[in-house]
C-alpha positions as CSV (number, residue, x, y, z in Angstrom):
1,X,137.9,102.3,113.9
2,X,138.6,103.5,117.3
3,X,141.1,106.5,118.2
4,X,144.2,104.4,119.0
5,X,143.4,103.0,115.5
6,X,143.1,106.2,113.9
7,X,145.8,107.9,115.8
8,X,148.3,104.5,114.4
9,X,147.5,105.2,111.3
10,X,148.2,109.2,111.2
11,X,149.0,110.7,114.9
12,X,148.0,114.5,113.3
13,X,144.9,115.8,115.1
14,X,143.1,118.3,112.8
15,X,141.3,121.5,115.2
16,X,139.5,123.1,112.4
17,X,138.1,126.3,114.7
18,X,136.1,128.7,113.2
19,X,134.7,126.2,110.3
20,X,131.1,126.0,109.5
21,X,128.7,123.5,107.9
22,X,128.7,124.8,104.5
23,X,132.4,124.2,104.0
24,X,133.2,121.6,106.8
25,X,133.1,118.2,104.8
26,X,135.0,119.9,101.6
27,X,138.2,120.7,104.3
28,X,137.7,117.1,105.6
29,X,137.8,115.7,102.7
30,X,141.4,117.1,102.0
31,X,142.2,116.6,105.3
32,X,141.0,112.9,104.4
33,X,142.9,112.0,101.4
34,X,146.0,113.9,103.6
35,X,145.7,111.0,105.6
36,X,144.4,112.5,108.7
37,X,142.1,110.5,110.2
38,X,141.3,112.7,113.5
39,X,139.3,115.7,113.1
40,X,138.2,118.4,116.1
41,X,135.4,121.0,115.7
42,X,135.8,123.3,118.6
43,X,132.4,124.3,120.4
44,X,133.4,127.8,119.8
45,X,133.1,127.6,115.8
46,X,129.4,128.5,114.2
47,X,127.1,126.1,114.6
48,X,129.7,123.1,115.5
49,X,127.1,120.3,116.4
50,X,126.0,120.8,113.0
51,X,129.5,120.2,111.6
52,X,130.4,117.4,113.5
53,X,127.2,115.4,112.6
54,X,127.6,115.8,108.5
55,X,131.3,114.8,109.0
56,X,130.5,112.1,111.3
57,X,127.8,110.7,108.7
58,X,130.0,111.8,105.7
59,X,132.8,109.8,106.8
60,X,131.1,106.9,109.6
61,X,134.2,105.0,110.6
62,X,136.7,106.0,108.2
63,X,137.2,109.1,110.9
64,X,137.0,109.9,114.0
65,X,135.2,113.6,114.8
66,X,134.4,115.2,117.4
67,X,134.2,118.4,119.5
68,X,136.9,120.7,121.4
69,X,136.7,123.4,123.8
70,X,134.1,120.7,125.7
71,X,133.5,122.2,129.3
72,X,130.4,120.5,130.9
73,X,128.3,117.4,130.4
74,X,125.6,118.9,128.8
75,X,128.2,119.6,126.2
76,X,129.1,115.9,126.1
77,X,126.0,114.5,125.4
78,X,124.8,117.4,122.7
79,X,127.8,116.0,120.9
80,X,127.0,112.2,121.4
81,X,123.9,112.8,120.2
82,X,124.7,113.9,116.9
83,X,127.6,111.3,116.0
84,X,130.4,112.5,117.4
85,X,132.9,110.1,119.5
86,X,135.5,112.6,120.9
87,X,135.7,114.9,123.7
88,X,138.5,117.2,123.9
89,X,138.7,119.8,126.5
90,X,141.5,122.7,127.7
91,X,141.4,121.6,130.8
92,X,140.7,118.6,133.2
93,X,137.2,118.4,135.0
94,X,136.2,115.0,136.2
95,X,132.9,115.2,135.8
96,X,133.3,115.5,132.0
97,X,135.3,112.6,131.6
98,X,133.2,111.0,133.2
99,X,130.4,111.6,131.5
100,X,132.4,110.7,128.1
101,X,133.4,107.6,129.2
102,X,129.6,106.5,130.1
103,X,128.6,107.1,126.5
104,X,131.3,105.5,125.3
105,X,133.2,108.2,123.7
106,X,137.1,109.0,124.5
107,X,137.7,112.1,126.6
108,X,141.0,114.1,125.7
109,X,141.0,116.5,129.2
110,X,143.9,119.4,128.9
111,X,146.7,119.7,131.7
112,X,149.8,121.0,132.0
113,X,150.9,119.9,135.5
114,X,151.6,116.4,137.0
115,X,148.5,117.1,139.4
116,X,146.3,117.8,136.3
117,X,147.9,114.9,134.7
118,X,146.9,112.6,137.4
119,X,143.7,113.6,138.2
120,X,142.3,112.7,134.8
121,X,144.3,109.7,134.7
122,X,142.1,108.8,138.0
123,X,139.1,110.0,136.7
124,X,139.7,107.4,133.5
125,X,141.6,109.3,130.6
126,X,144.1,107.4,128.2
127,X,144.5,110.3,126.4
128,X,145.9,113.8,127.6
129,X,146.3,117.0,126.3
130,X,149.5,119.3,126.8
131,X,147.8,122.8,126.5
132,X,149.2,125.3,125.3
133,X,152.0,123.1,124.4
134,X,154.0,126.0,123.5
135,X,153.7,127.8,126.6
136,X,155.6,124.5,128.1
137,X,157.8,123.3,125.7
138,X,158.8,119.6,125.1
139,X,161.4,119.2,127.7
140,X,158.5,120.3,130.3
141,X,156.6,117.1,128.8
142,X,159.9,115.2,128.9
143,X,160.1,115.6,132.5
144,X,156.4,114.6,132.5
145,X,156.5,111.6,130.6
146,X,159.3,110.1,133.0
147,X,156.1,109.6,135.9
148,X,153.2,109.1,134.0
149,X,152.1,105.7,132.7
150,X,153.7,104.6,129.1
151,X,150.6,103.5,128.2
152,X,148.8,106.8,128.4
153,X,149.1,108.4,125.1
154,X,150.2,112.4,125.6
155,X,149.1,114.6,122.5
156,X,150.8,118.3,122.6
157,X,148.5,121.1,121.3
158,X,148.8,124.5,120.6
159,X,151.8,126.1,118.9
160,X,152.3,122.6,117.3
161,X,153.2,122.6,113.7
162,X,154.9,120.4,110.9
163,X,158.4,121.9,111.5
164,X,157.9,121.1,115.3
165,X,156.7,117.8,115.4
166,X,159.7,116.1,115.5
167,X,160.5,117.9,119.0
168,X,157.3,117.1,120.4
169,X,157.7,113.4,119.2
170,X,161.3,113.6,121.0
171,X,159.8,115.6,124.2
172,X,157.5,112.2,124.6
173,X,154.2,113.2,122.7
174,X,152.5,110.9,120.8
175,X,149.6,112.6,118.7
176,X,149.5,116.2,117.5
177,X,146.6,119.0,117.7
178,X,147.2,121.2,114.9
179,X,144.9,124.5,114.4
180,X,145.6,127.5,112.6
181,X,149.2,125.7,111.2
182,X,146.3,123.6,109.1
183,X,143.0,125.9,109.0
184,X,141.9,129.4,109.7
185,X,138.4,130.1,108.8
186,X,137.9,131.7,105.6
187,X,141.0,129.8,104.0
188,X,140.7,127.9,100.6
189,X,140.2,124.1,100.1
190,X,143.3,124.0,98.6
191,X,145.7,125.3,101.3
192,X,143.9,123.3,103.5
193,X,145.1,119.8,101.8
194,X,148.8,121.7,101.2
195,X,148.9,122.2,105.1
196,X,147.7,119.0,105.8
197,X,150.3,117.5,103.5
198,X,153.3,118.9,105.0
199,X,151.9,117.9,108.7
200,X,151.2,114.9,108.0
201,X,154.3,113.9,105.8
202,X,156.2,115.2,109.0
203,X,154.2,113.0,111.4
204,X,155.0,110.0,109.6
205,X,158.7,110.8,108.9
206,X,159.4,109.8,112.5
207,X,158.7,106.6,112.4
């Protein structure tokens, strides 16, 4: 499956900061049988390169998992190395989309401007990240969308949640980061699949 696949079938992103490998494959299970099919481990949660390789062996290519909060190429092949396929960073650096793209994994560099925009367009991106999407809003990525190429696919993250989506969706984005609206470390199994539930019943309403 590769991300556009993934992404067609449920355009919900799942950041689950903060998780560790003890409970990691239990919440992506939920997330799972939710119908999420995206999954994010931010480089900032305990011991994330272990994470991402039980859920990328857990799930093979039923998923696609990956890291967030990627800032350098060393970063990028520590998590190629262990199975994952996505690269998602806050913010655009060449160099690291670069580096994706030579392993064969999809880079998903943050911007917020049109310059941002277009430099990781340049440097080979077909997927951007609005960040923080709330600090924007969805006519900011309206205004956006009217320059940049349709076939680039714009995901808005941060502040994102299931009683949003639909403005995002209208603002021009086509995939959606949630974080904290579907995990926050510490938080049951079960609210985890109730979360994901709304979101994704949300996501799929619009089409």
């Amino acid at each position: 499956m590769t991300l556009d696949e993934a992404l067609a079938q449920c355009p919900v992103v799942a950041i689950l900061r903060g998780i560790g490998p003890a409970e990691a494959c239990d919440h992506v299970t939920a997330l799972f049988e939710a119908g999420v099919r995206v999954v994010e481990v931010p480089l900032n949660s305990p011991e994330p390169l272990t994470s991402i390789g039980e859920i990328a062996h857990r799930f093979g290519e039923a998923m696609i998992v990956g890291a967030g909060t990627v800032l350098n190429e060393g970063q990028v092949d520590a998590v190629a190395a262990v199975g994952g396929r996505l690269i998602v960073s806050p913010n655009t650096t060449p160099r690291v989309i670069a580096s994706a793209l030579g392993l064969g994994l999809d880079p998903v560099p943050g911007f917020a401007s049109a310059t941002e925009a277009f430099a990781a367009i340049e440097a080979g991106a077909h997927h951007l990240k609005l960040f923080p999407a709330v600090s924007y809003g969805p006519g900011h990525l309206k205004q956006l969308k009217a320059v940049l190429p349709p076939e680039r696919r714009v995901w808005a993250v941060g502040g994102v949640s299931a009683e949003n989506i639909s403005e995002w969706s209208m603002g021009g984005a086509r995939a959606f980061g949630l974080g904290g609206e579907l995990y926050r470390a510490g938080q049951s199994v079960l609210e985890t699949a109730a979360n994901a539930t709304r979101a994704v019943n949300a996501a799929l309403a619009l089409r």
